[in-house]
C-alpha positions in Angstrom: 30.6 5.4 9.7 28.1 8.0 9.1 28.2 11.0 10.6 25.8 11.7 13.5 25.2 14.1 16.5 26.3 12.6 19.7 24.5 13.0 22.8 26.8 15.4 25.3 24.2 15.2 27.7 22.1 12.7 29.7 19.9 12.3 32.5 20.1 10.3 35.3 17.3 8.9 34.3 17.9 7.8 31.0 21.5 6.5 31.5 22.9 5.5 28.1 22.6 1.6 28.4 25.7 -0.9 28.1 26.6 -3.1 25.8 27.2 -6.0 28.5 23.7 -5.8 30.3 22.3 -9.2 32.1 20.1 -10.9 29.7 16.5 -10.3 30.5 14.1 -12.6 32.0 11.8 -12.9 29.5 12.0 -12.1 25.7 9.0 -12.1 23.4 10.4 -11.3 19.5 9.1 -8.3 18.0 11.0 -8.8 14.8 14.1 -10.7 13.5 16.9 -9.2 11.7 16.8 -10.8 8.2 18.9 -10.8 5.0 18.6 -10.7 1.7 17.9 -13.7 -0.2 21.9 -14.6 -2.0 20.0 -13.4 -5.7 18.5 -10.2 -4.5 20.3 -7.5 -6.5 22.4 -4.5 -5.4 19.0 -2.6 -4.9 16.9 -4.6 -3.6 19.8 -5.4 -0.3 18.7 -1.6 0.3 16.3 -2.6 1.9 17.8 -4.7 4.6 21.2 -3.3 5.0 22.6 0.0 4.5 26.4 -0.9 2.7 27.2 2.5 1.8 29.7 5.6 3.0 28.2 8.6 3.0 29.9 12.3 4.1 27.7 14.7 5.2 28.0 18.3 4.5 27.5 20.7 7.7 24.7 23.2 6.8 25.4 26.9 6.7 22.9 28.4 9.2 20.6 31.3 7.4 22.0 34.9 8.9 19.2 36.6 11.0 16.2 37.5 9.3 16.5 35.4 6.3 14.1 32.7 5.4 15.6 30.2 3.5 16.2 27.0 5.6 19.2 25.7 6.3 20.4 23.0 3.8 22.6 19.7 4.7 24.0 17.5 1.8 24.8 14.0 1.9 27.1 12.4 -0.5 27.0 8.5 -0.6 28.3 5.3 -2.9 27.5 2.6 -2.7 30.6 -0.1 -2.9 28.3 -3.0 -3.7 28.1 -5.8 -1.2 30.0 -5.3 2.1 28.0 -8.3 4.0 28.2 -12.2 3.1 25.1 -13.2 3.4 24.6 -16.9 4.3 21.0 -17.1 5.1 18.0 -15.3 5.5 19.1 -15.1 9.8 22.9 -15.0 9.2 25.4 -13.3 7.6 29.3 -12.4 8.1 31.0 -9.0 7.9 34.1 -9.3 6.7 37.1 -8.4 8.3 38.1 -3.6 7.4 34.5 -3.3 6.6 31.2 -1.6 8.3 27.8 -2.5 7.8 24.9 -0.3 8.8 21.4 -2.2 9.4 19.6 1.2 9.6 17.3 -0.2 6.5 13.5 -0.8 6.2 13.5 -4.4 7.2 16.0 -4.5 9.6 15.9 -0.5 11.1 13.2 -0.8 14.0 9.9 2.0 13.9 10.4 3.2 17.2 7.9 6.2 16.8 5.1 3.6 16.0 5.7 1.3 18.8 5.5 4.1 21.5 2.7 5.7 20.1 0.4 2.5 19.6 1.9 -0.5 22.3 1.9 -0.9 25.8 5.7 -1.3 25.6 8.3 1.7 27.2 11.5 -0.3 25.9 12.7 -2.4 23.0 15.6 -5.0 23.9 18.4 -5.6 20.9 19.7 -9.0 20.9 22.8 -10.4 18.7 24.2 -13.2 18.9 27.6 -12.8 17.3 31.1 -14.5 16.4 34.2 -12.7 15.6 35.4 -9.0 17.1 34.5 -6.1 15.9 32.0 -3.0 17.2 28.8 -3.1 18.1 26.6 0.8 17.6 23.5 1.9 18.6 21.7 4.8 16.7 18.4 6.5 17.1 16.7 9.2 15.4 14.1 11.8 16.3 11.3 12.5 14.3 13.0 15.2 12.0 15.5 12.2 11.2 18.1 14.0 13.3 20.9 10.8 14.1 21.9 10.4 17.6 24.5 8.2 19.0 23.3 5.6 21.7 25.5 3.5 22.9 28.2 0.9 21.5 31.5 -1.3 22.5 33.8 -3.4 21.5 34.0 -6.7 20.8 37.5 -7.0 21.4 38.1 -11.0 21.5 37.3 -13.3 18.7 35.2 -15.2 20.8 31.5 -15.8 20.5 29.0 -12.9 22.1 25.6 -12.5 23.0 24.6 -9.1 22.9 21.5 -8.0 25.5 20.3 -4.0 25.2 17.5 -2.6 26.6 16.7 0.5 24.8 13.9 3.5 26.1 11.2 4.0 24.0 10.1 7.5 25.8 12.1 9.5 23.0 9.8 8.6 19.8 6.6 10.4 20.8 6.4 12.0 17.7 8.6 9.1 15.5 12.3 8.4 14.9 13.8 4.6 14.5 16.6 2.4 16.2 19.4 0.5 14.1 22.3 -0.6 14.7 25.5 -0.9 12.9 28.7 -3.2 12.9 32.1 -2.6 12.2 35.3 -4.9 12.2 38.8 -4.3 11.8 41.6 -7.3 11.2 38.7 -10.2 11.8 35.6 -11.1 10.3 32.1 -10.7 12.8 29.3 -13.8 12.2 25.9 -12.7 12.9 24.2 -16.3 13.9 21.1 -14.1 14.5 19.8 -11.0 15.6 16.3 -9.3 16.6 14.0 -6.4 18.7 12.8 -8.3 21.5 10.2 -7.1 24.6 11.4 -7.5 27.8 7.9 -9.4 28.7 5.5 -11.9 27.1 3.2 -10.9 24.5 -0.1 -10.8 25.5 -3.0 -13.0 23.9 -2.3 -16.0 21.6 -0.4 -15.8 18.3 -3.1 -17.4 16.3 -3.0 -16.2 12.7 -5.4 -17.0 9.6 -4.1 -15.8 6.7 -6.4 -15.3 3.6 -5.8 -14.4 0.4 -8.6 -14.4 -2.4 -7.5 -15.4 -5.9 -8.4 -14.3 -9.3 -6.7 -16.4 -12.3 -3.3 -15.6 -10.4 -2.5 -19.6 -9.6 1.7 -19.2 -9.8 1.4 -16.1 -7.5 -0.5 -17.8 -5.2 1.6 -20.8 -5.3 4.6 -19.0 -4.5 2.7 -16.9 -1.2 1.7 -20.2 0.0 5.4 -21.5 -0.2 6.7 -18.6 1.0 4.4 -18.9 3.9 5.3 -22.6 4.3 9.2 -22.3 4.1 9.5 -20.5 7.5 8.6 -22.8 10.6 8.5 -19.7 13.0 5.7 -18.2 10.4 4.3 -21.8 10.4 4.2 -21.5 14.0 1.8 -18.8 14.3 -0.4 -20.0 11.3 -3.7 -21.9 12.2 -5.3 -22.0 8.6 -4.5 -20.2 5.1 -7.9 -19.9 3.3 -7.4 -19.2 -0.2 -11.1 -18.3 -2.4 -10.5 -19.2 -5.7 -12.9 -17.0 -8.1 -10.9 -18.2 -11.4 -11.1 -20.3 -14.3 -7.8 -21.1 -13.6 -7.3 -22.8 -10.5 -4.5 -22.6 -8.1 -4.9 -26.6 -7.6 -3.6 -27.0 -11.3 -0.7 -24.6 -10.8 3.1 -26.2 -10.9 4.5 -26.6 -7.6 0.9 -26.5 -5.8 1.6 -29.9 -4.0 4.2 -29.5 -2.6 3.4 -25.7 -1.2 0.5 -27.3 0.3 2.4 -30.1 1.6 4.2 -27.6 3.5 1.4 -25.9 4.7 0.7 -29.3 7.0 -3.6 -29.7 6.4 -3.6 -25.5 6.9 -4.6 -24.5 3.4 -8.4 -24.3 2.3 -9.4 -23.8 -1.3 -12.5 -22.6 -1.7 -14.7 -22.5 -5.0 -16.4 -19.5 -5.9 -18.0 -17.3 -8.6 -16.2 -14.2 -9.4 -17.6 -12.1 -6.5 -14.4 -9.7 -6.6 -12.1 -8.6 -3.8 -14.9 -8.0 -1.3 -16.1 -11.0 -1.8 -13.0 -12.8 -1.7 -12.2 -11.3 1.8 -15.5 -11.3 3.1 -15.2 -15.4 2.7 -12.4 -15.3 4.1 -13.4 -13.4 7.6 -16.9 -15.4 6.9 -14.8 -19.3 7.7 -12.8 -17.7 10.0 -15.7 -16.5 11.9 -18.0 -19.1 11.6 -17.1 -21.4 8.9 -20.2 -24.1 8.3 -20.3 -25.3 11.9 -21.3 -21.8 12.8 -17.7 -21.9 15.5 -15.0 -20.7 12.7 -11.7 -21.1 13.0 -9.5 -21.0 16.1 -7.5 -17.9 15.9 -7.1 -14.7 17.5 -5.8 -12.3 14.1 -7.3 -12.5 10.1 -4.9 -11.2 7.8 -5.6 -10.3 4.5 -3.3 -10.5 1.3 -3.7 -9.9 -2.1 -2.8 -12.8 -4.6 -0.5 -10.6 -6.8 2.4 -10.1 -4.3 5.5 -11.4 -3.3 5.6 -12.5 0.4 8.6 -11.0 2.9 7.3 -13.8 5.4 8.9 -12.3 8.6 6.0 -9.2 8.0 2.8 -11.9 8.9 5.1 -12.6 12.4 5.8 -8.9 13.0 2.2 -7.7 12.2 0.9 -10.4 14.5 3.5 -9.3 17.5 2.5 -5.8 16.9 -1.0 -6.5 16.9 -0.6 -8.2 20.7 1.3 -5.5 22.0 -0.8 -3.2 21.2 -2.7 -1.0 23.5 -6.0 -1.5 22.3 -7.0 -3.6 20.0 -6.3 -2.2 16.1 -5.9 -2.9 12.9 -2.1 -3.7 11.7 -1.3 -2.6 8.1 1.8 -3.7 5.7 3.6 -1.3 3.7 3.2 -1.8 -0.5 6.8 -2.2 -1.7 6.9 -2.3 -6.1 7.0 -5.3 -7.5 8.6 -3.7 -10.4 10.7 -1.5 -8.7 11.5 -3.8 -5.8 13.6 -1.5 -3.9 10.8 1.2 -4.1 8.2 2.0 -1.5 5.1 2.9 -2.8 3.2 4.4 -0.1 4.1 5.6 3.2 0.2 5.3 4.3 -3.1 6.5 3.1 -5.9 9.0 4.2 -9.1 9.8 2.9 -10.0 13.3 2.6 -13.2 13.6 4.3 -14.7 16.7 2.3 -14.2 15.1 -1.2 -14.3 12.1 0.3 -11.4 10.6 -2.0 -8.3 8.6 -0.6 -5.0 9.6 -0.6 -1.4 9.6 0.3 -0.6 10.7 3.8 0.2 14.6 4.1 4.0 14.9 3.8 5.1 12.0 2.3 6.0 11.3 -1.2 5.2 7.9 -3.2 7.7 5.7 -5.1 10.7 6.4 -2.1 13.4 4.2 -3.8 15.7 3.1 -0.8 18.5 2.1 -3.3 19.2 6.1 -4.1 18.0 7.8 -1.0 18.7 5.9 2.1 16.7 5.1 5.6 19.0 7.0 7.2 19.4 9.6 4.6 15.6 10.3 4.4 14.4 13.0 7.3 10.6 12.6 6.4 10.8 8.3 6.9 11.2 9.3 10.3 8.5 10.9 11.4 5.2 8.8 12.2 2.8 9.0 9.5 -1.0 8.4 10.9 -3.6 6.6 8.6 -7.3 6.5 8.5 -7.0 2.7 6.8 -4.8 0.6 5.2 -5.1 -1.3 1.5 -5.9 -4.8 1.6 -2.7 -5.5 0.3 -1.7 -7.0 3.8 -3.9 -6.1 6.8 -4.1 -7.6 10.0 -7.9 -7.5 12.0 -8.2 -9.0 15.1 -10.5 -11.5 15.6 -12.8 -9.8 18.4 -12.4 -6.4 16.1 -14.6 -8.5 13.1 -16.8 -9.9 15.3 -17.6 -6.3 16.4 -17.5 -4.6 13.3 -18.9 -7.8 10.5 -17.9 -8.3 7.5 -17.0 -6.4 4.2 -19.7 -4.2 2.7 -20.5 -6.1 -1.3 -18.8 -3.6 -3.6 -16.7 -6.0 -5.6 -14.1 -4.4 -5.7 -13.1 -0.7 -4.3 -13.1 1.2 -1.1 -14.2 -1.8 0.8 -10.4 -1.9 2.4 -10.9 2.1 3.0 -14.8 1.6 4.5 -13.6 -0.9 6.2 -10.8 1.2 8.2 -13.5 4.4 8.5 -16.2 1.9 9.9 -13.2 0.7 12.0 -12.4 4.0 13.5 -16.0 5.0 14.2 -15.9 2.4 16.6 -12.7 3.0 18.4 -10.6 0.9 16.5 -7.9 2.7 14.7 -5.2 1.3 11.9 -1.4 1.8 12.3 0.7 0.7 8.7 4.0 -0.2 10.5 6.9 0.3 8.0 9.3 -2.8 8.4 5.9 -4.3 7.8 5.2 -4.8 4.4 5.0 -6.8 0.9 6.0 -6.5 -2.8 2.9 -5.8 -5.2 1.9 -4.7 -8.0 2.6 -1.1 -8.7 -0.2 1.5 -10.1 2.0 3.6 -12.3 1.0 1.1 -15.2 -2.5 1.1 -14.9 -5.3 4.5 -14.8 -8.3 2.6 -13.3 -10.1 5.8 -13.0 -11.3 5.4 -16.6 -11.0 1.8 -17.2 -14.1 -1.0 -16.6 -13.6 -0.4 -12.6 -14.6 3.2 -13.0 -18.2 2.0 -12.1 -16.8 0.9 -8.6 -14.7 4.4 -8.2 -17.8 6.3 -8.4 -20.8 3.9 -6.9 -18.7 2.6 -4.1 -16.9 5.9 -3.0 -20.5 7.5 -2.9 -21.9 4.4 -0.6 -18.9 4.9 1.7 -19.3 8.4 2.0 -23.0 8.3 2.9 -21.6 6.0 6.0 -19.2 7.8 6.3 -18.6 11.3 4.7 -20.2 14.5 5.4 -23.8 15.5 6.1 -23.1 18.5 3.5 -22.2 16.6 -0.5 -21.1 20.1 -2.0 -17.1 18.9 -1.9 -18.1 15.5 -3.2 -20.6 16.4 -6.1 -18.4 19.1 -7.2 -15.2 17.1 -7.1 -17.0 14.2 -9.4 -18.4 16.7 -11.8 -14.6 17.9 -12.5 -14.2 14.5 -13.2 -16.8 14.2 -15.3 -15.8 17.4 -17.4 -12.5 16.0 -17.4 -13.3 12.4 -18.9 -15.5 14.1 -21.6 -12.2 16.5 -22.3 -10.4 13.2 -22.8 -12.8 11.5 -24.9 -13.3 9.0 -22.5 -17.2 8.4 -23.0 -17.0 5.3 -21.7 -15.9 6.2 -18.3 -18.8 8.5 -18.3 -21.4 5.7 -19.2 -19.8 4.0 -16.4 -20.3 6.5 -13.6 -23.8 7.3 -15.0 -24.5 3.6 -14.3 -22.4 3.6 -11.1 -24.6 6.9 -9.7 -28.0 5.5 -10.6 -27.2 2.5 -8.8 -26.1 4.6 -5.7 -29.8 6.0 -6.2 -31.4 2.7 -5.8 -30.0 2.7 -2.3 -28.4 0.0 -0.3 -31.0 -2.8 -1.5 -29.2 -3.3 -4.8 -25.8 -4.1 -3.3 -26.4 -7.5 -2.9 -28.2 -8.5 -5.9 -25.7 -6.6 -8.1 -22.5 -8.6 -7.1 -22.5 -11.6 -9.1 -23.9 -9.5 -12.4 -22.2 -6.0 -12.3 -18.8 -7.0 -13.8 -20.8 -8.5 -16.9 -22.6 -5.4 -17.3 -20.1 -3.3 -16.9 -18.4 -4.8 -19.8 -21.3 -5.2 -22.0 -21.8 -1.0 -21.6 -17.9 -0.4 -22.3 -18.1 -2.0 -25.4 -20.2 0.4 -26.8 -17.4 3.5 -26.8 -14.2 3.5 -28.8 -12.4 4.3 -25.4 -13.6 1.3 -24.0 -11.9 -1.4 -26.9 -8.9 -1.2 -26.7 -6.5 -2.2 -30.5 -3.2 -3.8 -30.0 -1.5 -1.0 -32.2 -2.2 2.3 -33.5 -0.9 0.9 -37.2 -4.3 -0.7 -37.0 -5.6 2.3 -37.7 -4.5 4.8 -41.0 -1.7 6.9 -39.7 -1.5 10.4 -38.9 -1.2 12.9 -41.2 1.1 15.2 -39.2 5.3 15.5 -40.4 7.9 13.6 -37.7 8.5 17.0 -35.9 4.8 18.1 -35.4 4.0 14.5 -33.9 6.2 15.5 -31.1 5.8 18.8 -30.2 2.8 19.5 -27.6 1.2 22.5 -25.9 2.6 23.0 -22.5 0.1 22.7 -19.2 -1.3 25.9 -18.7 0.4 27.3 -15.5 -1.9 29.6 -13.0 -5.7 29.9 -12.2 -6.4 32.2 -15.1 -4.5 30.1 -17.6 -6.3 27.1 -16.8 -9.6 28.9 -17.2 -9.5 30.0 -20.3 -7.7 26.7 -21.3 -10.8 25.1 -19.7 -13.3 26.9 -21.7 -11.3 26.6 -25.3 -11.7 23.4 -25.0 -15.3 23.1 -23.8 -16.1 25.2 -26.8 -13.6 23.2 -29.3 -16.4 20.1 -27.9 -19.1 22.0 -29.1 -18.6 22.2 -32.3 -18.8 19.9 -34.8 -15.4 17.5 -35.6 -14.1 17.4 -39.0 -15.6 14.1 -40.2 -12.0 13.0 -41.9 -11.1 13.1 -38.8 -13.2 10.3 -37.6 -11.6 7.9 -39.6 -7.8 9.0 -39.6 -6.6 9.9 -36.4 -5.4 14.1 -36.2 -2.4 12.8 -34.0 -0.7 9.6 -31.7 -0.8 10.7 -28.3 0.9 8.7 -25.8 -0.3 8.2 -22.4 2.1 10.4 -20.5 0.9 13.4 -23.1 -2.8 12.5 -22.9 -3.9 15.6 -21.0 -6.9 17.4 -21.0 -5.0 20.5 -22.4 -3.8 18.7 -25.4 -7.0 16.2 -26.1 -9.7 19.2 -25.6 -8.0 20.7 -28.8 -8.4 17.3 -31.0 -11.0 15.9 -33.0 -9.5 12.3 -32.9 -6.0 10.8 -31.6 -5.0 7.2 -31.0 -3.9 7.1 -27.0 -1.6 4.8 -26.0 -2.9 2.8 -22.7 -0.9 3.2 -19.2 0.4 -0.2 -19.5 1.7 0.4 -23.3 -0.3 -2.6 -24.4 -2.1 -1.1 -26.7 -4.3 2.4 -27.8 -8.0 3.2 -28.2 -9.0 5.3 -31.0 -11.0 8.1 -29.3 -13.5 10.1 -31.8 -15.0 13.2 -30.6 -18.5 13.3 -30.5 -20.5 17.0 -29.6 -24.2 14.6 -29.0 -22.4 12.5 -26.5 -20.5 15.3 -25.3 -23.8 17.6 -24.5 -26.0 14.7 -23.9 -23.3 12.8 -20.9 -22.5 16.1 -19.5 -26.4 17.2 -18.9 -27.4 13.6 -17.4 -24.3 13.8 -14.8 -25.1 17.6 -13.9 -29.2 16.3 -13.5 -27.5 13.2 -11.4 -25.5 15.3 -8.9 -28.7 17.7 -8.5 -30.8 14.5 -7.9 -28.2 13.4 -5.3 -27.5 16.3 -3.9 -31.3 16.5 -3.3 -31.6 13.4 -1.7 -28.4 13.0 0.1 -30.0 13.3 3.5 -32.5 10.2 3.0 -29.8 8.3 1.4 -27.4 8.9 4.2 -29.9 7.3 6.4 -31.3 4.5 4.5 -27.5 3.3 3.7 -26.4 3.6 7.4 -29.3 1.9 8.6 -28.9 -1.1 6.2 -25.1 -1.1 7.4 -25.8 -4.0 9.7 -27.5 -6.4 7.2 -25.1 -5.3 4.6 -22.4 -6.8 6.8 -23.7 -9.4 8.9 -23.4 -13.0 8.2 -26.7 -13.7 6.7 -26.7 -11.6 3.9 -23.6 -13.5 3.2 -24.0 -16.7 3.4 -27.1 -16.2 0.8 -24.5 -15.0 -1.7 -22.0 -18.3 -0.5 -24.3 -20.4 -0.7 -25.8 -19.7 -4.1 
């Protein structure tokens, strides 16, 4: 069992609760303890149960006046799998074995749930068969492990476990688990969950939408995943799905008899390609007020992306958190990898309001693998991380919250999830992304979409935002894009600075050309990519002549310059290397192969030509240096952020006063019903 700190001393208020309590009253489910699917590797049964031994090493305390913090280390293996699953409800521990469900699906976030519910206690409820122990943990927000409660099950017999547990200790964060242990018999879990002691209040009354782009097998499998559970069903009223591809879900294998399951729910609606916002804004749009002008009867609209896989249980948990809640608030999933299944992407997002650029929450780190560190061996899991919105990914808005706030701003695709959540919290309404909540997609690590065709959205749409949004002074902001823009032109990437000249001048045109650009701006956008080298992409770098450098040179490059002055003058080498002209061999055979780990500005600056392989390592681009374009991109951006910085007060106010129309219903339905 792992080691823990055991409470020596308790109030008389808090008395450490039994495990034989009389079973409440009344018990509205929070969330159920579920299992792995029977193929789910190794790592991926991380996340539900915890079926490793760990020893922890007692820290050596720092001797007065030193600095260095104490350090603890935890050694753990993992012995494979300890628990028989049998379903995704019900499992059996076999007889000289322990099981720990301290994991991200099955752990419960009690920090979260004291800071943003009306609840003051959480209620564990097993129902068990077998003997064995039953142990309650907790944690405080430093991940400190403190011993609840526990008993035994002494009799083979069949128990129904009841605990109330306090909620007062997680003002700042910390989680609840439990773990169970047997000795010469086996212990059946017929089914386990976190339970409120009261009803819930509202309706659970969930619409689920999900816009599509030429993903029909993801979408088919979402919408049997959805389908298979009838306590998810339950809760469902409609799944609207806009389809905005040329391949359609409807054609997809196994459609028929996903939407079989789905009982007349599902919805498929035709569309142009209006991107994400557009998807989503149809989506809250029929919910709303669908053709008769009433919507859809439902009390939550939760948003997915089509390129996920679905842990069903999250849409019931987000829906229960969202009705416990003390005010109403948007409900946010966690982004698991769907290549790295076992990995948590993000912990929760902010946006920095000076720079006005999103990010990941101050200290937390990206990519947390579960499978090598732990729930319970992770102290910064455990404290609760605020947000200022959560991705579109999964998101749950209540109902009266979108009738208060309207719809998505028209930016295709973007910062309309991250608007959203600002415009949210202007209001009153803030976001909570509840981990235990959360869904596998897509990870960014393949992609740089910074410099790719949606760098036009990057730059227009993180300007619009922040003139609703950001700060009445744009210093931070212009000076943070012109890095940006030094920093494409270091990389060769012309193309990405086409883009954000585009992107900027349509800022310029104000608020009016949000609308009419939508349908057009991905065609565009293409159209003025094709006109770079960095923006065609070749399916190998033997498609061009090879390199003329020897085996060793190829792989040997400079190292990052370290320290402010080091960068500088590594900065202004490589401005001046830009200025002058290239070597026109060099045009046609590339100097070096650079691949897209070592494509830095500190190593392309110094080139007249490479091949660069793409994050994805699909393919390269051939990137030319070119002084004209260099000069003549860099002097329209600089005249571009003077002309914005210029007007920024008059833009602020003509995009904030066209915030209403931008996101009410008519505007909308124009662009539907075209």
């Amino acid at each position: 069992m792992t080691d823990v700190a055991t409470e020596t001393a308790r109030s008389a208020s808090s008395p450490r609760p039994d495990l034989e309590q009389p079973p409440a009253q009344v018990h509205s489910l929070l969330q159920r303890v579920i299992l792995p699917r029977p193929s789910d590797p190794v790592r991926v049964r991380a996340l539900y149960v915890d079926e490793r031994t760990a020893t922890r090493l007692a820290p050596t305390e720092p001797e007065p006046g030193e600095l260095a913090d104490p350090m603890t280390l935890t050694v753990s293996t993992a012995n494979g799998r300890r628990l028989r699953v049998t379903s995704r409800t019900t499992a059996v521990v076999p007889a000289q074995s322990e099981v720990s469900f301290g994991a991200y699906f099955n752990g419960f976030a009690a920090g979260y749930w004291r800071r943003w519910s009306i609840l003051t206690e959480v209620r564990l409820r097993l129902s068990l068969e077998g003997a064995g122990r039953v142990d309650v943990y907790r944690t405080k927000a430093d991940g400190s492990q403190i011993y609840v409660c526990g008993g035994l099950l002494a009799e083979p017999d069949r128990h129904e476990v009841d605990l109330g547990l306090d909620l007062h200790p997680f003002e700042d964060g910390g989680w609840y688990w439990f773990d169970l242990t047997t000795d010469d018999h086996g212990l059946v879990v017929h089914e386990g969950g976190w339970y409120a002691a009261q009803e819930a209040p509202g309706r659970a009354a969930v619409t689920v939408g999900m816009p599509t782009f030429n993903r029909p097998a993801d979408c088919v499998a979402t919408l049997a995943a959805i389908g298979s559970d009838p306590a998810v069903l339950d809760v469902v009223t409609a799944v609207i799905l806009p389809d905005q591809g040329t391949q359609k879900v409807r054609d997809a294998d196994g459609y028929a008899q996903a939407a079989a399951r789905l009982g007349g729910r599902l919805r498929i609606i035709d569309q142009p390609n209006l991107g994400g916002s557009g998807g989503y804004a149809r989506i809250m749009y029929e919910a709303l007020y669908g053709s008769d002008g009433a919507g859809i009867d439902c009390e939550q609209i939760l948003f997915m992306d089509d390129d996920i896989l679905l842990e069903p249980d999250s849409i019931l948990r987000a829906v229960a958190f969202s009705r416990f809640a003390r005010e109403p608030m948007l409900v946010g999933g966690q982004m698991l990898s769907l290549q790295v299944r076992s990995q948590l992407s993000t912990m929760g997002e902010v946006v920095d309001r000076n720079t006005f650029l999103w990010r990941n929450a101050p200290q937390t780190h990206p990519h947390h693998d579960f499978a090598d560190q732990t729930l319970r061996q992770t102290p910064w899991l455990h404290r609760r991380v605020d947000v200022d919105y959560n991705a579109w990914w999964m998101c749950l808005i209540p109902r009266m919250v979108a009738e208060d706030l309207g719809l998505p701003l028209p930016l295709f695709i973007k910062w309309d999830d991250a608007e959203y959540g600002l415009r949210a919290r202007s209001r009153g309404y803030r976001t909570a992304t509840v981990p235990g909540i959360g869904i596998w997609h897509m990870s960014f690590m393949e992609k740089d979409d910074t410099s790719d065709w949606q760098a036009y959205f990057h730059y227009r749409n993180r300007f619009v935002a922040a003139a609703l949004h950001g700060p009445e002074d744009p210093k931070a902001l212009l000076r943070d894009t012109l890095k940006r823009t030094l920093r494409h032109l270091l990389l060769m990437e012309y193309s990405a600075v086409a883009l954000q000249e585009m992107a900027l001048r349509d800022f310029l045109a104000g608020p009016e050309a949000l609308f009419p650009k939508l349908p057009v701006v991905l065609g565009e956008i293409r159209a003025k990519r094709a006109e770079y080298d960095d923006g065609c992409p070749l399916d190998s770098a033997t498609e061009v002549p090879l390199s003329h450098l020897d085996e060793m040179a190829a792989q040997m490059f400079p190292e990052p310059p370290v320290g402010k002055v080091a960068i500088a003058k590594g900065l202004v080498k490589g401005v001046l290397h830009n200025l002058r002209p290239s070597d026109p061999a060099d045009q046609v055979v590339p100097q070096r192969n650079v691949s897209s780990r070592q494509a830095q500005w500190f190593v392309l600056s110094r080139l007249d030509s490479a091949t660069v392989t793409t994050p994805d390592g699909r393919g390269v681009t051939f990137r030319r240096r070119d002084r004209q374009l260099f000069t003549a991109q860099l002097r329209r951006s600089m005249a571009q952020l003077r002309e914005i910085g210029k007007a920024w007060p008059e833009l602020r106010r003509r995009y904030r006063e066209a915030q209403p129309e931008l996101t009410g219903r008519e505007g909308w339905r124009q662009i539907f019903q075209r």
